[in-house]
DRENDO-1510 file (C-alpha; in Angstrom, 1 decimal, always signed):
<recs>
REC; n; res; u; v; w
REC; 1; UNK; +10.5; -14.6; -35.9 .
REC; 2; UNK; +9.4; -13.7; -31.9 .
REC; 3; UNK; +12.3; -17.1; -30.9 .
REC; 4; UNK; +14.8; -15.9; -32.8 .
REC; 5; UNK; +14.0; -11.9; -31.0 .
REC; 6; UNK; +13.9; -14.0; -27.9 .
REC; 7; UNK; +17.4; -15.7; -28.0 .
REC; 8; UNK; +19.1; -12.3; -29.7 .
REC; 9; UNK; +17.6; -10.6; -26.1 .
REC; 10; UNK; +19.1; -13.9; -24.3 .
REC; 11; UNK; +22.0; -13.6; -25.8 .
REC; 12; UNK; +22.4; -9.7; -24.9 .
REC; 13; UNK; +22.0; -10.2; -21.5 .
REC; 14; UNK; +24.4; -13.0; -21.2 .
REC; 15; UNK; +26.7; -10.6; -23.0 .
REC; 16; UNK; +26.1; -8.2; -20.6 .
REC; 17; UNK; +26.5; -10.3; -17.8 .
REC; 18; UNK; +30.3; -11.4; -18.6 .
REC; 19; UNK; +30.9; -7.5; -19.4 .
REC; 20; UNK; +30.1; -7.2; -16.0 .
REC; 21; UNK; +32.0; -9.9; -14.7 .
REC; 22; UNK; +34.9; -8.5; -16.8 .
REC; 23; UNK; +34.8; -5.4; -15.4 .
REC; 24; UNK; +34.6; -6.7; -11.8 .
REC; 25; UNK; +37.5; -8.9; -12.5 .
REC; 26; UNK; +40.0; -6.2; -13.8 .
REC; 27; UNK; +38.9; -3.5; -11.6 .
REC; 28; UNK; +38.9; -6.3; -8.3 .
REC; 29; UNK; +36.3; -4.1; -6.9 .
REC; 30; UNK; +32.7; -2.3; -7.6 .
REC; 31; UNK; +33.3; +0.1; -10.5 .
REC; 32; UNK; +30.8; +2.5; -12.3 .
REC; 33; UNK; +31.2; +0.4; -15.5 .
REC; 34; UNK; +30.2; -3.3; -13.6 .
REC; 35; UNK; +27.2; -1.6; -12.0 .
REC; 36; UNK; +26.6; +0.1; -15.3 .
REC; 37; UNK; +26.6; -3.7; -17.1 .
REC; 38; UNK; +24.5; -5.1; -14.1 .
REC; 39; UNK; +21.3; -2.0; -14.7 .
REC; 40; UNK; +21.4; -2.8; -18.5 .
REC; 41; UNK; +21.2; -6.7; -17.7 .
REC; 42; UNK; +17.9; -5.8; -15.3 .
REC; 43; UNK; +16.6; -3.4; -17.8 .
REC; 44; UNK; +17.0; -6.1; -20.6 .
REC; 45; UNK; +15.7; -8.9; -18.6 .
REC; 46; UNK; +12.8; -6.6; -17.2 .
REC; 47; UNK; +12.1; -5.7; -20.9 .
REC; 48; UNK; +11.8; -9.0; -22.5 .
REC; 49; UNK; +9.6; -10.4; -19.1 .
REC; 50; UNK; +6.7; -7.8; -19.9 .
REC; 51; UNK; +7.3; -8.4; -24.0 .
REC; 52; UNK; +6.5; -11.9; -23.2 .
REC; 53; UNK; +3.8; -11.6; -20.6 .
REC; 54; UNK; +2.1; -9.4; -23.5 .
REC; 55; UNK; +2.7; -11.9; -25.6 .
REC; 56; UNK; +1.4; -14.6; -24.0 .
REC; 57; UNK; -1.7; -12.2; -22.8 .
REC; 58; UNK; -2.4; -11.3; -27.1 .
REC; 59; UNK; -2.6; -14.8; -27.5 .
REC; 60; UNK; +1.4; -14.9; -29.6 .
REC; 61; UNK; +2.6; -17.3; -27.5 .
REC; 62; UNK; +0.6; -20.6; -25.7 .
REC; 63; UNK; +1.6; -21.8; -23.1 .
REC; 64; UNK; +2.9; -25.7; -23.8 .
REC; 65; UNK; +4.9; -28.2; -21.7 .
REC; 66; UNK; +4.6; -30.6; -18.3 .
REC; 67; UNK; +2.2; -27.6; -16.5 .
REC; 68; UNK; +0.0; -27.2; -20.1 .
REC; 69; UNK; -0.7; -30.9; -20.4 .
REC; 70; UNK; -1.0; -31.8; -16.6 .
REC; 71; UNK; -4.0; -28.6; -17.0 .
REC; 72; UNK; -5.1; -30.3; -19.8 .
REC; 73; UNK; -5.4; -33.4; -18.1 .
REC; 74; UNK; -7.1; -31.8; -15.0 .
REC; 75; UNK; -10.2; -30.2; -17.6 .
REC; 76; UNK; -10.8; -33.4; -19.5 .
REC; 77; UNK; -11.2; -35.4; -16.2 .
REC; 78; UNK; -13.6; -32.4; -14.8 .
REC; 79; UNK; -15.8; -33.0; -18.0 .
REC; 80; UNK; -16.0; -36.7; -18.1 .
REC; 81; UNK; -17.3; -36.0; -14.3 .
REC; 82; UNK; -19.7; -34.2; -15.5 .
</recs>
């Protein structure tokens, strides 16, 4: 359920993005509706950042990839050093 939120916020961001770039290209200069587009894209984007930091904070999320295992790696060599 929290992926699928995820890409629909992607998704609405990229959307607003290209409505911005629309607007820029028919207007061929700075209008109220690109810079309107562009404040909704940092609102959105701003939005989902702190959704997922307190998601990953609540415990939701974990953290997984190249950085998780190389961390991983790193604890299980401290405790056989120990």
């Amino acid at each position: 359920m929290l992926k699928i939120l995820i890409i629909l916020i992607f998704l609405t961001i990229i959307v607003s993005l290209g409505t911005a770039l629309f607007h820029l290209i028919k207007h061929k200069e700075t209008s109220a509706q690109t810079v309107k587009a562009l404040t909704y894209r940092i609102g959105i984007s701003l939005a989902l950042f702190i959704a997922l930091s307190i998601a990953f904070m609540s415990g939701i999320i974990q953290p997984t990839g190249i950085g998780m295992q190389m961390q991983l790696q790193k604890a299980k060599m401290a405790e056989q050093n120990n």
